[in-house]
C-alpha positions in Angstrom: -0.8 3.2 8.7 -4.6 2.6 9.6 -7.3 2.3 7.1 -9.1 5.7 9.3 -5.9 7.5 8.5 -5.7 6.8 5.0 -9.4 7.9 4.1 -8.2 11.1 5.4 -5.7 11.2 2.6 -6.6 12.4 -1.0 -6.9 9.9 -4.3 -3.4 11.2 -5.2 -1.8 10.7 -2.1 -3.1 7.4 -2.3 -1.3 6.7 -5.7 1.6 8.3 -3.9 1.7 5.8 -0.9 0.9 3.3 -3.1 3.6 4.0 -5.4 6.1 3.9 -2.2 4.9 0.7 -1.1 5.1 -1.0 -4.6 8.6 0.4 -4.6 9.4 -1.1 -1.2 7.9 -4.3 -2.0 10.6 -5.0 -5.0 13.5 -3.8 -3.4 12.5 -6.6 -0.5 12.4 -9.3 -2.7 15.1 -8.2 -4.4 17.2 -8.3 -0.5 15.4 -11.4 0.0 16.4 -13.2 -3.4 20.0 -12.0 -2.9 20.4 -13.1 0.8 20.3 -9.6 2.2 17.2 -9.7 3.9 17.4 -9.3 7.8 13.7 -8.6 8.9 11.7 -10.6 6.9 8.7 -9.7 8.6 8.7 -6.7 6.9 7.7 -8.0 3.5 4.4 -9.4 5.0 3.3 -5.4 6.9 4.5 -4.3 2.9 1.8 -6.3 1.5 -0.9 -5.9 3.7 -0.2 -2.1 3.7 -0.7 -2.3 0.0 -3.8 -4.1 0.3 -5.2 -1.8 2.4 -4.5 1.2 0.3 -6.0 -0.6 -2.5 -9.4 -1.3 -0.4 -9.7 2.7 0.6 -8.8 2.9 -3.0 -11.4 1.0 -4.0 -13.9 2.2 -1.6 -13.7 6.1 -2.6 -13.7 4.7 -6.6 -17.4 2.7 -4.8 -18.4 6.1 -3.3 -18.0 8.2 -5.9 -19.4 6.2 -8.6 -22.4 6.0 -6.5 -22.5 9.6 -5.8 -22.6 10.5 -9.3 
């Protein structure tokens, strides 16, 4: 998912996908520490989907501290 389509998104659905892709993130390492990890390519798109949730995140906590 893009950065443009997630500042479409409200601050809860944010926590939401963020949520999902915390979730995703254990269960890879968990197939990856048990030997059950096919694409580990995966693990890296996890974490820099995660990072950019957490930078539009960040940016509307920015925007709206500045706004008030």
């Amino acid at each position: 998912m893009s950065a443009a389509e997630l500042r479409d998104k409200t601050l809860d659905q944010l926590r939401e996908e963020l949520v999902t892709l915390k979730k995703e993130q254990f269960n890879l390492r968990f197939q990856g520490a048990t030997g059950q990890l096919e694409n580990t390519s995966r693990v890296r798109t996890v974490r820099r989907s995660i990072a950019t949730v957490l930078t539009v995140l960040n940016e509307k906590a920015r925007d709206a501290a500045s706004a008030a």
